[in-house]
C-alpha positions as CSV (number, residue, x, y, z in Angstrom):
1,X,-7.2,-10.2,4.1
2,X,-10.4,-10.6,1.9
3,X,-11.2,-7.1,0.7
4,X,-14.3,-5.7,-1.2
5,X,-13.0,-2.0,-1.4
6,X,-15.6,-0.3,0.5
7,X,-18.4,-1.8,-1.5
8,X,-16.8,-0.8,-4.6
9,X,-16.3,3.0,-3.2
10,X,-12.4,2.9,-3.2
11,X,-12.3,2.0,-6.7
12,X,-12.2,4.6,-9.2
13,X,-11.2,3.6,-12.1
14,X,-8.7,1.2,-14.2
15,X,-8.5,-1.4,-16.9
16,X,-7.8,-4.7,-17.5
17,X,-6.1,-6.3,-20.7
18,X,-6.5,-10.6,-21.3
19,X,-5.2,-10.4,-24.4
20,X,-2.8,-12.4,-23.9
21,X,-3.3,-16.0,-23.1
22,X,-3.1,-16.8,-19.9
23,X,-2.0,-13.3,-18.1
24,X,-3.8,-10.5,-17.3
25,X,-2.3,-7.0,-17.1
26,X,-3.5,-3.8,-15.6
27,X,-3.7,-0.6,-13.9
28,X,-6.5,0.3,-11.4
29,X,-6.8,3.7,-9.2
30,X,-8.0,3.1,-6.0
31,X,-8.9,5.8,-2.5
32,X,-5.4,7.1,-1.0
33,X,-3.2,4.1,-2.7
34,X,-3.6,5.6,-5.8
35,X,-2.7,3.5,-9.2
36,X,-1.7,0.2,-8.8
37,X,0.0,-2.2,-11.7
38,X,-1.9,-5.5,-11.9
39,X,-0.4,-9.0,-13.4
40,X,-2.6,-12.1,-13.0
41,X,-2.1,-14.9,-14.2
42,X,-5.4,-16.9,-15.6
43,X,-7.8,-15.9,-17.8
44,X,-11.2,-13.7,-17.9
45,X,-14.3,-16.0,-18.3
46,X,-15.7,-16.7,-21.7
47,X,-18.1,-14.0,-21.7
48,X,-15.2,-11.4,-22.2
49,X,-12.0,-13.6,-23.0
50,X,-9.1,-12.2,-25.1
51,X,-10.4,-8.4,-24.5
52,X,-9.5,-5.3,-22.8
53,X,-12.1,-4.0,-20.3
54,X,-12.2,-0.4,-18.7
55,X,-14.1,0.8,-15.8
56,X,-14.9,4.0,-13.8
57,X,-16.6,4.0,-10.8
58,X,-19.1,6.9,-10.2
59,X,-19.5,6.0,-7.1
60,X,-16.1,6.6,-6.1
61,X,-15.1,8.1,-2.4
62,X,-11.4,9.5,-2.1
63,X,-12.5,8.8,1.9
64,X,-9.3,8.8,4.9
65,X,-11.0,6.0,5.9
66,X,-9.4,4.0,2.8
67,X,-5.9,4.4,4.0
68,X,-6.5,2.5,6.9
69,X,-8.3,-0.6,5.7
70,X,-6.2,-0.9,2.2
71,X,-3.0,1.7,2.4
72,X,-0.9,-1.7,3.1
73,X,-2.4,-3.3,0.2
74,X,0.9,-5.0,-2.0
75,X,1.4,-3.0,-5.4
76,X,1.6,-3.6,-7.5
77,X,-0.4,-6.5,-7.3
78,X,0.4,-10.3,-8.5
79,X,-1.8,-13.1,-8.2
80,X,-4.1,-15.6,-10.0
81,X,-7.4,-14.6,-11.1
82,X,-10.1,-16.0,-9.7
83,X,-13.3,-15.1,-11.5
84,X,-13.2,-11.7,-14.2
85,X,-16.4,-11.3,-15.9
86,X,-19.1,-9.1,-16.8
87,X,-21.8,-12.1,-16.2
88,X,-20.4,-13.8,-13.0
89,X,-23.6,-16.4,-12.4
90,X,-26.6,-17.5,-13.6
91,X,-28.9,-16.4,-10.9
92,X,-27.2,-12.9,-10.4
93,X,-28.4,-9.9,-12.2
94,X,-25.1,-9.8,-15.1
95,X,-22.6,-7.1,-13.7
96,X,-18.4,-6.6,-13.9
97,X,-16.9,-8.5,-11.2
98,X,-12.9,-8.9,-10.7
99,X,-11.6,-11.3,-8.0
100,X,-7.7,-12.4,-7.5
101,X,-5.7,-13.9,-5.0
102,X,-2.7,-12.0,-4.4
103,X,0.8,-14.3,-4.0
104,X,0.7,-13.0,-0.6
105,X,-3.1,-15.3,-0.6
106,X,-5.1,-11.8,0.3
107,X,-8.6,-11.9,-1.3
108,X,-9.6,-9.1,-3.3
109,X,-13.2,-8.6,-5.1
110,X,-14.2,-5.6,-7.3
111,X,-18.0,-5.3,-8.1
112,X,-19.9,-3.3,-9.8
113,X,-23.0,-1.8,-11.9
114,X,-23.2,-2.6,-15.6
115,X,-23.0,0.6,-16.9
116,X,-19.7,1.3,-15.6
117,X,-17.4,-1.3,-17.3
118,X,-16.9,-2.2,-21.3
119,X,-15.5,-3.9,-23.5
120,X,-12.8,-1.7,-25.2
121,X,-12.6,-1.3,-29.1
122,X,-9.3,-2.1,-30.8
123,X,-9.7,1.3,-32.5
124,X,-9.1,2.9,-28.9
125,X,-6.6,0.8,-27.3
126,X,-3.4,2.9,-28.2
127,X,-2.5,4.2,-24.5
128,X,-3.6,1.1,-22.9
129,X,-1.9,-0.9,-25.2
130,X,1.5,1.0,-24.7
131,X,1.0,0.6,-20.3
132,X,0.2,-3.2,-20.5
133,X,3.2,-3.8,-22.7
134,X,5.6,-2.0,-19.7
135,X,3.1,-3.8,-16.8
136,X,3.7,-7.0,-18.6
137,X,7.4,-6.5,-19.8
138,X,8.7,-5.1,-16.0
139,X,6.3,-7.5,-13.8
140,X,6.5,-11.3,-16.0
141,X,9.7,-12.2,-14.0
142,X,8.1,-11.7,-10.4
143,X,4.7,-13.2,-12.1
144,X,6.5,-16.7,-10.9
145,X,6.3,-16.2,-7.4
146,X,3.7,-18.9,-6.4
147,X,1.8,-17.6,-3.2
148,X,3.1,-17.2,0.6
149,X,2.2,-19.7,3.1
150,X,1.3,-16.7,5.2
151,X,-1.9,-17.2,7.1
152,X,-4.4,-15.1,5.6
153,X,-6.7,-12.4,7.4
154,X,-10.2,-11.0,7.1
155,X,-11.3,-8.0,7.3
């Protein structure tokens, strides 16, 4: 499955941490599914590297129609990143996009307008800092999977 959430509408709100080499750890609220736990292993580009980033979608829609394109979607989710950054390519206008693989291979891509992502401060990381160190502590040990040689699907 390669899924763009709706254009972006499904996806409310979440964070990402790459503070750690090599891993990324989150939580990100989507339409109907609700929160889901992220681990990725891989990196966010340069642009943003070693940070946290935060985003809230103001164009969110809580819409039925959610359920039945992503209510299957695995969560928490575990995959490799494919491309995390807030300046994605040269001749794109810069804006936060987030695209992983799952270990199941489904293709997911989050974009979406400039003003609704950032760079979080150290000074404000304490509950974010307390729910990556659970996502990373209860979801390292299935990180290893390597992905499925399911055939993937597109919706």
């Amino acid at each position: 499955m390669a899924q763009k959430f709706a254009n972006g509408r499904w996806v409310q709100e979440g964070f990402l941490d790459n503070r750690v080499d090599g891993t990324i750890v989150g939580r990100i609220v989507f339409a109907v599914v609700g929160p889901v736990d992220v681990y990725l292993r891989g990196n966010f580009k340069p642009d943003i590297a070693g940070q946290v980033i935060q985003f809230r979608n103001p164009r969110f829609e809580d819409e039925d129609l959610a359920g039945q394109v992503i209510g299957d979607m695995e969560n928490p989710q575990i995959g490799d990143v494919n491309l995390i950054s807030f300046d994605p390519h040269p001749n794109l206008a810069p804006h936060p996009y987030i695209e992983w693989f799952s270990t199941k291979k489904n293709h997911y891509r989050i974009e979406l307008e400039p003003a609704d992502a950032w760079i979080v401060p150290m000074s404000e990381g304490g509950e974010i800092d307390r729910v990556s160190r659970a996502i990373r502590e209860v979801l390292a040990v299935r990180a290893t999977d390597r992905p499925t040689r399911e055939p993937t699907e597109w919706v």
